[in-house]
N, C-alpha and C positions, 0 to 999 in steps of 0.2 A: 631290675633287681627286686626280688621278694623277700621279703622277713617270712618267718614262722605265719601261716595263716594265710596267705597269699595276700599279705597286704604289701602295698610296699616301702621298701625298705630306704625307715633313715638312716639319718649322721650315726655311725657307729654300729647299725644296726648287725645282726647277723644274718650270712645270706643262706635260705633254705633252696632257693632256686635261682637262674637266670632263663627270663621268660626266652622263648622261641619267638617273634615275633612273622614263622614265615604257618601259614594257617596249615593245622594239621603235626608240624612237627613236632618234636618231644622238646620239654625243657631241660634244662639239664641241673641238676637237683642234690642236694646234697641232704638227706633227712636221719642218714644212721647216723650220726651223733651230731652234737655242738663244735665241736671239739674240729672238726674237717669241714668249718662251715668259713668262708671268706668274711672279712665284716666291708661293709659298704663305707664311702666315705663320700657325703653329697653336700654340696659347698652350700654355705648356709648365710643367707642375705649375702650374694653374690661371690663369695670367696672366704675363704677364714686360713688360719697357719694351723693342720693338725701336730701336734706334742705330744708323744709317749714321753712315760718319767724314766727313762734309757738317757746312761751318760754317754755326754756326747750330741744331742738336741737339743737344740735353743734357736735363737734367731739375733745375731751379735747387730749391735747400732753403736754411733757416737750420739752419745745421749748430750744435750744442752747442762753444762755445770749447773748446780742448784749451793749457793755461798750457803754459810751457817746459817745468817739472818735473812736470808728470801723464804716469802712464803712459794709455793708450789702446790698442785693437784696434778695427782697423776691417776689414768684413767684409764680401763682396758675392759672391752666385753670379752669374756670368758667363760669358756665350757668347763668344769672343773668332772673330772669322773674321781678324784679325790679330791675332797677339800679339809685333809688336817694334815699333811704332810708335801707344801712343794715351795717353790720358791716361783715368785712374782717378777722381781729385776733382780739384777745381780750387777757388780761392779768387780775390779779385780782384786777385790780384798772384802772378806766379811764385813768389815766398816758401809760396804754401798750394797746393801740388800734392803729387801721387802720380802719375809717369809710367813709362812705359815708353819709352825710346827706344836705338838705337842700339849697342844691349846694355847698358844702363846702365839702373837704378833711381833716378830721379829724387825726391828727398823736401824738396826748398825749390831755391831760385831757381837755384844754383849748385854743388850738394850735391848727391851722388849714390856710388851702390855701384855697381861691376861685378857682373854678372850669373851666377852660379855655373854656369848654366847656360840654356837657353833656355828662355821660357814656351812651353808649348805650344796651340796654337789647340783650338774646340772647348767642352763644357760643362766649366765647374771653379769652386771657390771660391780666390775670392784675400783676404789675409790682410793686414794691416800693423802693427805690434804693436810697441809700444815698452814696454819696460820700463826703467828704470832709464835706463843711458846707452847700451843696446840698441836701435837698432831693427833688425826682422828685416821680409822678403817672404818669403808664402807663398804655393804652388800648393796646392792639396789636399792639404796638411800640410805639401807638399817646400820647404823652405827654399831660395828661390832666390835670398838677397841677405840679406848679416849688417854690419850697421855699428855700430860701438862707440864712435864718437869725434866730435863734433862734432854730435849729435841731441839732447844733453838743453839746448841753449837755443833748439830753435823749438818757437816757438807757432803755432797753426794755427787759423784761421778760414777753413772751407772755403763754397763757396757755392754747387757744382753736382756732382752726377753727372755725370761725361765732362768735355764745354770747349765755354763757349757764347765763346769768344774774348773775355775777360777784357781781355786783354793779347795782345802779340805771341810769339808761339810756333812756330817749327815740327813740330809735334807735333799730331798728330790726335786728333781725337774717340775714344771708342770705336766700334767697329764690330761692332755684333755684338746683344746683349741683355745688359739688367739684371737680374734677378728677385728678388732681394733685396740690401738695403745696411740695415748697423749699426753703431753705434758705441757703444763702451762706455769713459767716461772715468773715471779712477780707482775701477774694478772697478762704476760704475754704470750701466747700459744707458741711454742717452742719446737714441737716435735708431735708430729701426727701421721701414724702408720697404720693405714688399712689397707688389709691382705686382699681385700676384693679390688684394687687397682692393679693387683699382678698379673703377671700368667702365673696357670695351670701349672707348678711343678719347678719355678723360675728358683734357679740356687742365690738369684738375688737379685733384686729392684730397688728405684728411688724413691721415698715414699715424696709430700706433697710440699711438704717443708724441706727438703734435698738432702738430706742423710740417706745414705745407701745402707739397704737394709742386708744382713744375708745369711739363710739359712746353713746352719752347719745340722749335717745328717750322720748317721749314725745307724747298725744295726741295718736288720731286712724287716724293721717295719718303723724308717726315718722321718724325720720331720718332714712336713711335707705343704704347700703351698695346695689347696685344693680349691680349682675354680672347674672344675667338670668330674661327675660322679663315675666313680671306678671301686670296681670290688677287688681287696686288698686280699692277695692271699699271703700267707706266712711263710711259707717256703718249709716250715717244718713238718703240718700233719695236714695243711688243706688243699682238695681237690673238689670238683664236680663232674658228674658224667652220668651216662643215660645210654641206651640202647635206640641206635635208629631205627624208623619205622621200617625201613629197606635198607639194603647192602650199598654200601659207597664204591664202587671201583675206579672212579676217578674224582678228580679234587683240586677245585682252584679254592685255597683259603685266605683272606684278608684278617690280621689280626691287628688290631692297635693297644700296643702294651707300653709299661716301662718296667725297666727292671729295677729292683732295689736292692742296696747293696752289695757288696765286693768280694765275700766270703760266704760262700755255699754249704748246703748240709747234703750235698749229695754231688756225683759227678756227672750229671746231663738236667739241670732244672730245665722243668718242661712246660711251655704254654701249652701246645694240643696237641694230642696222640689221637689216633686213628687206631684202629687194632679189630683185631677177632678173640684172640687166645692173649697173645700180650706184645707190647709196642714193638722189638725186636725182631721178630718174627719176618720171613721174607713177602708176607700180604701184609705188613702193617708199614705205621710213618710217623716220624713226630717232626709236624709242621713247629719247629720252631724251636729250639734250647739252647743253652747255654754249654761248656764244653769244658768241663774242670770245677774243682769246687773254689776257683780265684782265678778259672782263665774269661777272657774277654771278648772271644770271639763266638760268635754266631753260629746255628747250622741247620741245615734239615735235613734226617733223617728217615732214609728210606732202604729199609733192609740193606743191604753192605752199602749200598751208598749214601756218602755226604757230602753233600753243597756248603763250605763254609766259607764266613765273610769276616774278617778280621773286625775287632774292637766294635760289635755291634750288638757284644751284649755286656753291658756297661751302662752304671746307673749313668754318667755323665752324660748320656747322648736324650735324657730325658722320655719322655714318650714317644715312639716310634712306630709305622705300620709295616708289620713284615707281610708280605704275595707270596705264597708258593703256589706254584704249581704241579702236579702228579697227573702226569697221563702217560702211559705206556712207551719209552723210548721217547720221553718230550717234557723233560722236568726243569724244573727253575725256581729261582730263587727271588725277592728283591726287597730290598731293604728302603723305605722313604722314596719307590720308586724309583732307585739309582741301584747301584752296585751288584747287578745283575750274575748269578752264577745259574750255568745251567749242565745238566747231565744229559746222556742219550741212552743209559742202560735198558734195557728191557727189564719190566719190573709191572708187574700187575696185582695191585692193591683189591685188597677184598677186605673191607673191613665192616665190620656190625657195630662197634662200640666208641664211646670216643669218652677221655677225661679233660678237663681242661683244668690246668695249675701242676700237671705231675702226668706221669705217663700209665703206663698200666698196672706197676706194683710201685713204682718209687720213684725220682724225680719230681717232687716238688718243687716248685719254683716263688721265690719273692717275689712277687709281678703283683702291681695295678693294670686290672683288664679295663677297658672301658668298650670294647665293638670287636668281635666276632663276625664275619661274612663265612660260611662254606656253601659252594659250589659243588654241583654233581657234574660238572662239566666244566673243561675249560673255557673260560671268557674269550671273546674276540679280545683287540687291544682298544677300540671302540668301548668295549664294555667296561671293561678293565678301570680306564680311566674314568669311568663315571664312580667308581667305587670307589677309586682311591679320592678324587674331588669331593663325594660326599664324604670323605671320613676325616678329612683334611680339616675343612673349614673352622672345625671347632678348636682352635688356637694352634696354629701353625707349628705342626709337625713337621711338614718338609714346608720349603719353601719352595712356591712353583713360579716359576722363569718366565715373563709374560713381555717383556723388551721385545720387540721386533728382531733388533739389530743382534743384539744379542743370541737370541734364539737362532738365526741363521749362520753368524759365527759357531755356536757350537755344532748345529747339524754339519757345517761343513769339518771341524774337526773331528767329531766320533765316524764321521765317513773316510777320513784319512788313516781310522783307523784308532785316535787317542781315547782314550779312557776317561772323561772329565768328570773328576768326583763334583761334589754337592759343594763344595767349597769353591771350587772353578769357576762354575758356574755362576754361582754366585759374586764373587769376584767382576766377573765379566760383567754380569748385567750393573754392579753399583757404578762401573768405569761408564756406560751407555748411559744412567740413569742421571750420575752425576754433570756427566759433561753437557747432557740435554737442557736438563736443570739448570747449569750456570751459562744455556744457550751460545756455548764453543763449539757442542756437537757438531756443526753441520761445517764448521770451519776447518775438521780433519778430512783432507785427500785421502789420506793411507793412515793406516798405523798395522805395524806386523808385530810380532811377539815371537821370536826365534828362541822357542822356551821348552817346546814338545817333544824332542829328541829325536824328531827326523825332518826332513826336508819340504817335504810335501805341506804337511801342518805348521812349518816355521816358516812358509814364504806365505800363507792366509795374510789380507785384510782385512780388519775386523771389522772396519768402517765400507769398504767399497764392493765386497762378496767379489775381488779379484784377488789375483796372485801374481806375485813376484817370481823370480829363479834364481835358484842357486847354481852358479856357474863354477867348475871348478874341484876343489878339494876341499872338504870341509866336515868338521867335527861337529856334531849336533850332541849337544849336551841337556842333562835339564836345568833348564833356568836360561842356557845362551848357547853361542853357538859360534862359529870361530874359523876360521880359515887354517886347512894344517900347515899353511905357510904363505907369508905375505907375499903375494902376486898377483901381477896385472889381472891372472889369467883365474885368479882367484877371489869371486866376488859374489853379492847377492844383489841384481840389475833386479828394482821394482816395475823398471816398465814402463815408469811416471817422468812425464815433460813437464818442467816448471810452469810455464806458459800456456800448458795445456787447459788450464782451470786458474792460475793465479798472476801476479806480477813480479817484478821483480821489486816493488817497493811494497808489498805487502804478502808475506808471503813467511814460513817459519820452516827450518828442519829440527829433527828434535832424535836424539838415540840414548840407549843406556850402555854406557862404557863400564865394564865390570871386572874390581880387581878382586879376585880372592886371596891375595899374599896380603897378610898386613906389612907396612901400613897402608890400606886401602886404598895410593894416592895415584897411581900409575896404569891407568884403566887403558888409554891410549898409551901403547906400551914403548913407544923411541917419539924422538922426534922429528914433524915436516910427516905427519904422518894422520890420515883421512879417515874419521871413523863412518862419515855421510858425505854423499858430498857431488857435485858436478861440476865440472870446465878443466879444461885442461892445462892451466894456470892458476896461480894463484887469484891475479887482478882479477881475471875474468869468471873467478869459481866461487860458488855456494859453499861454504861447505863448514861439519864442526872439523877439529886441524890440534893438531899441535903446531906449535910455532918453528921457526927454523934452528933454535938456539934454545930449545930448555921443551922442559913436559908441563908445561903450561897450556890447557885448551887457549880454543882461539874460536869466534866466529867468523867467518871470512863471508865479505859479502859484495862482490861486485868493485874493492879498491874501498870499502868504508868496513873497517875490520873489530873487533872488540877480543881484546886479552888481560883486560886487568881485573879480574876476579881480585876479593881480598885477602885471598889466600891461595894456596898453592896446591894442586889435584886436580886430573880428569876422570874420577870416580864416581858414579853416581849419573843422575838423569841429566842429560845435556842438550839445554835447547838454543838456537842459533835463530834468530827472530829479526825480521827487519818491518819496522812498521811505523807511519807517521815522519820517514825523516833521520830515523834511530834505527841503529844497527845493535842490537841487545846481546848479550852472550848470560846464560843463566842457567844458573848448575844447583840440582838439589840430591845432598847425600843423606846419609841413615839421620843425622840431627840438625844441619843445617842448610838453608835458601838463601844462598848468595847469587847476584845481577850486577851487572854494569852497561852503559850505552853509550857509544858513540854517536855521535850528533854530525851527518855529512851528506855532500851530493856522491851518487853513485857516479864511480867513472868507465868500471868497467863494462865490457859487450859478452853479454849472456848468450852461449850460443844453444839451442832448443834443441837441436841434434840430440844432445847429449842428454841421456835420460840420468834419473839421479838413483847412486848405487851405496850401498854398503861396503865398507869393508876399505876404503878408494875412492877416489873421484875419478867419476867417469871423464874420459880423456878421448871421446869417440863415440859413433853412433852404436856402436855394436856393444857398448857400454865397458869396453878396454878400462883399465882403472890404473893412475897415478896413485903419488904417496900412498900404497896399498899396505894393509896392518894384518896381522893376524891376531890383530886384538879380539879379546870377548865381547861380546854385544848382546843385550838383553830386549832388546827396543829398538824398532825405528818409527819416523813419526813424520808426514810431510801435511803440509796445512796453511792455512791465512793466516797473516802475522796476529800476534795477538797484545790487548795489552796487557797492562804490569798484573790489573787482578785476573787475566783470563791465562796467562802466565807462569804463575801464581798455584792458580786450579789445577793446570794441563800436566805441570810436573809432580803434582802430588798425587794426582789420580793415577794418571801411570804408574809412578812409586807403588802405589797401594793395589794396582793391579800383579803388578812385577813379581813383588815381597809375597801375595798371596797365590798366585797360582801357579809360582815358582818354588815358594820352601824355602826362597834364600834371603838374605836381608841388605841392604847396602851399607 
C-alpha cells in the first residue's frame, strides 16, 4: 500500500496506489481525487483495536469495581484523531465515565475539571489516577487536569472501552485506536487488555487477567481488531483500477477480504471486476460480490451467469479467500477452499480494465482487502494450493485439516458423494485429535456415524477405512438413520467379531439412541429390544437392551448385566463397557453423565460366529438379528473396554461429534 508520494502507507494513511508486486505490471491506483481513495489500516506495535466515533463501537468488559475509598490508575495507549470530544470508559450510567468534552475532564455524571491545557491528537498514553482525595488526567506524564475535592466518594463500575450508548450523551466515541488499557485497584493490577494478543478481526478475546473482552461493530467502517494491514474501502465512493498491460481472457483470481457490515449502499458491492466497456457486459466478470443491499450470499459474476454460495458474504464469517475461476466452458467458484460451485456455460472473457472495491460505474463495496492474486491462466490444483497455503498462514482464515485419520474419512465420504462443509470437517478432525490426545484413539475397532442421509456414507468407519452394510429396509435421515420396521431382516451387520481384535473381559459397545419426541426419554423405543449387540440370547449376548419389563437401558454382558442408571431414559450416547471385572453401563444426554457397574464373573459363552449388528442382536453368522428396534441411531462404536476417565472422554467426544456434524442436539 502507498500514500500520496509512493511512500508507504501508515496507520490511517490514504491509499493512492496498491503496488503490483508481479515485475512490469500496472499498479492499481486511485490519484483523481482523495475522496475514492481507501485508508490503510497497519497494526501498530503488534495489534491495536481501530474506533470510529460511530454509535455503536466500543469494545464492552467487566471492569474490576473501584469502592469510593480505593485508590486506582487507569491506563490506555491511544491514538486520538480527536482529542476535545470522546469518551475514555463508560459504565451503564453517566456516574461511571472518564470523558473528554468541551474542554472539561469529565469523571461522573456531573463532575468534572477544567482542562489545564489541551489534549493533543495523535499516538499518547492517557492516565487517570486517583489517590487519596486526588484525582489527576495525564497525557504522557503531562498533567492535564488536578481535582481535589469531591472524587474520594465515587465509585465506579465501568463496562466498556469508548461508549456503546449506555445512556443519553452528547459526547462521542473514541475516534481513533486502543492498543492497550489497565487498571490497577489499590496498588493490584486488576485488568490488563492488549489488542496485540488477539487475532486479526476476532469479535472477542480473553485478555491476560481473564475478562472476556468483545468488540461490538457498527456501520461499513466498524471497530475493528487490527493485527495484519488491509486497505479499508468504504463502500460509499472508493474504488481502485488501472488498465492492463495486455488483454485478460482467462482468469484464476485468489482474493482475501472481509466484508463489513450488514447494510449496503448499492445492490452487487463489488471486490473485482474485470471489464472492457463495463462489468455487465457478456466479455466481462465480477470476481466476487455481494447480492442485495442486506442479502448474505456470495456470487461471481459472469455475463448471465452466476455462481452463488449462501451466507458468505457476511461480516460474521471474518476474513475470507474467495478462488474463482473463468475459463471458457470451465468456471468455479470456492470460498476458504470449500464450498465449491461450478458452471460449464461458454462464455469468453476479453477484458482490458479492472476496479477493485466497486465494479465499473457502481458497486462499491465495505471490504478490508489485504492480498489480491490474478492469474492469466488457470492453475493446476497443485498450484492452487500453494496459493491458497501462502495466503492462509497469516492468522487462520480456513482451517486446513492435517489428521491423517481424519483426512481419509472425509475423502471417503465426499467420494460417496456427501458434501462436508468446513464445520464437518472440523468436527471430525477435533473427535481424531481429541481421542489421540487422551490416547483412547487406537482402543476404537469401528466407530460409524449413520448421520449422511444415505447408506453408502452411514456404513463408513472412521477409525478403520472399512465399511459395514446395511441390510434390509431403512430410512437414512440426517443426523440418524432407522429401520422402516423392526425386523430380523432389518439391520446394519458391521462385519466386526468381538474376538477378532478384543476379549470378552475387555472390551466396550457404544451407540447413540435418538428420541426426537419430547420428553427425550424413549430413544430405544419398546421393551427386550437391541440397539447393538450380538448372541442370540440374552446370557450369552453383548449387547446395549432394554430390559424385559420397562424402557430402562441395560448393559448385557455375557450373564454380568448393568441396569440401574439413576434415573430413568435410553436417550442419548450409550456405552456398554466391561473392563477390569465391571460390567459398566454409561449414558450421557444434552446436560447429564450418568454410570453405574456391576462387579461379576462372566458366565456366559460368546459365540464369535456372530458378528455384532445394529439395529438387533445378531442371532447368526449371516448376522440374522433378535430383539430387532426400529429405533433411531446416531452412533455406533465397538472398541477396548475403557476406564471411568477414558469413559468419560469417549461419550463426550462423540456427543460433540454427533451435535456438530449433525445440526441436531441431545
Amino acid at each position: 500500500m502507498l500514500a500520496a508520494g509512493d511512500t508507504a502507507a501508515e496507520n490511517f494513511d490514504l491509499i493512492a496506489a496498491l503496488e503490483n508486486r508481479v515485475s512490469g505490471g500496472v499498479d492499481a491506483t486511485q490519484t483523481s481525487s482523495t475522496t475514492y481513495q481507501p485508508r490503510a489500516h497497519v497494526p501498530v506495535g503488534g495489534g491495536h483495536l481501530y474506533l470510529p466515533s460511530v454509535s455503536g463501537n466500543s469494545a464492552s468488559v467487566t471492569f474490576p469495581s473501584i469502592a469510593a475509598d480505593e485508590d486506582f490508575v487507569f491506563e490506555a495507549e491511544v491514538f486520538l484523531v480527536s482529542a476535545t470530544n470522546f469518551y475514555l470508559v463508560t459504565g451503564a450510567t453517566a456516574d461511571h465515565r472518564f470523558a473528554i468534552f468541551d474542554g472539561k475532564f469529565y469523571f461522573a455524571s456531573s463532575e468534572f475539571q477544567t482542562l489545564d491545557s489541551s489534549l493533543a491528537t495523535g499516538a499518547s498514553t492517557l492516565t487517570v489516577e486517583r489517590s487519596g482525595s486526588t484525582l489527576t488526567l495525564k497525557q504522557d506524564g503531562v498533567t492535564k487536569a488536578t481535582k481535589s475535592s469531591g472524587v474520594s466518594d465515587n465509585a465506579y463500575n465501568f463496562t466498556h472501552l469508548s461508549f456503546n450508548q449506555q445512556f443519553t450523551s452528547s459526547i462521542l466515541g473514541l475516534n481513533g485506536y486502543i492498543k492497550t488499557a489497565t487498571l490497577s485497584v489499590a496498588g493490584t493490577e486488576e485488568l490488563n487488555i492488549d489488542f496485540s494478543n488477539a487475532t486479526h478481526g476476532a469479535s472477542s478475546f480473553v485478555c491476560s487477567t481473564g475478562q472476556t473482552v468483545s468488540i461490538n461493530k457498527a456501520g461499513l467502517d466498524p471497530a475493528t481488531i487490527i493485527r495484519r494491514s488491509v486497505a479499508r474501502f468504504d463502500g460509499v465512493a472508493n474504488y481502485m483500477f488501472n488498465t492492463f498491460s495486455e488483454d485478460v481472457t482467462t482468469a484464476h483470481g485468489f482474493i482475501k477480504f472481509a466484508v463489513n457490515g450488514d447494510t449496503f449502499n448499492n445492490t452487487a458491492p463489488t471486490t473485482l471486476s474485470l471489464f472492457r466497456t463495463d462489468h455487465w457486459l457478456t466479455n466481462a466478470a465480477i470476481l466476487y460480490s455481494g447480492n442485495g443491499t442486506t442479502g448474505t450470499n456470495g456470487r461471481t459474476y459472469i455475463a448471465a451467469t452466476v455462481m452463488s454460495q449462501s451466507g458468505k458474504w457476511d461480516d460474521a464469517n471474518g476474513t475470507i479467500v474467495a478462488e474463482i475461476g473463468i475459463s471458457d466452458g470451465n468456471h468455479f467458484s470456492k470460498i476458504n477452499n470449500a464450498s465449491i460451485q461450478t458452471d460449464s456455460s461458454a462464455y469468453s472473457l476479453n477484458a482490458s480494465k479492472f476496479r477493485i472495491g466497486a465494479g465499473s460505474v457502481s458497486g462499491q463495496a465495505p471490504i478490508d482487502i489485504e492480498q489480491i492474486y490474478l492469474f492469466d491462466r488457470v492453475l493446476s490444483s497443485e498450484e492452487a494450493a500453494k496459493v491458497q497455503d501462502y495466503m492462509n498462514p497469516s492468522d487462520s482464515i480456513y482451517r486446513r485439516i492435517t489428521d491423517s485419520d481424519a483426512l481419509a474419512y472425509i475423502a471417503a465420504l465426499e467420494g460417496d458423494g456427501v458434501s462436508v462443509s468446513d464445520t464437518q470437517k472440523e468436527a471430525i478432525e477435533d473427535f481424531c485429535v481429541t481421542a489421540k490426545s487422551g490416547g483412547w484413539y487406537s482402543s476404537l475397532k469401528r466407530l460409524y456415524l449413520p448421520i449422511w442421509g444415505a447408506a453408502a456414507p452411514n456404513a463408513r468407519c472412521l477409525v478403520s477405512s472399512t465399511s459395514g452394510t446395511f441390510e434390509g429396509s431403512f430410512t437414512h435421515a440426517t443426523g440418524y438413520a432407522h429401520p422402516t420396521a423392526a425386523s430380523s431382516a432389518n439391520r446394519f451387520n458391521t462385519g466386526y467379531k468381538l474376538l477378532d481384535d478384543l476379549t470378552t473381559e475387555d472390551a466396550c459397545l457404544m451407540a447413540i439412541a435418538y428420541d426426537d419426541v419430547p420428553p427425550p426419554d424413549r430413544a430405544i423405543n419398546a421393551s427386550n429390544k437391541t440397539i447393538i449387540g450380538s448372541g442370540s440370547i440374552t446370557a450369552n449376548g453383548v449387547r446395549i437392551n432394554t430390559t424385559s419389563s420397562s424402557l430402562v437401558p441395560q448393559a448385557v454382558w455375557l450373564g454380568v448385566n448393568e441396569s440401574t442408571l439413576p434415573s430413568y431414559g435410553s436417550h442419548g450416547v450409550l456405552l456398554s463397557n466391561r473392563k477390569g471385572g465391571d460390567t459398566t453401563l454409561s449414558r450421557r444426554t444434552a446436560s447429564a453423565y450418568d454410570e453405574d457397574s456391576t462387579t461379576g464373573t462372566l458366565t456366559g459363552t460368546y459365540n464369535n460366529n456372530f458378528p455384532i449388528t445394529g439395529y438387533g442382536s445378531s442371532s447368526g453368522s449371516t448376522g440374522a438379528v433378535g430383539q430387532a428396534t426400529d429405533s433411531k441411531a446416531g452412533a455406533f462404536g465397538i472398541g477396548e473396554g475403557l476406564d471411568a476417565t477414558d469413559r468419560a472422554a469417549y461419550t463426550l467426544a462423540v456427543k460433540n461429534l454427533w451435535e456438530t456434524c449433525s445440526g441436531l442436539t441431545l
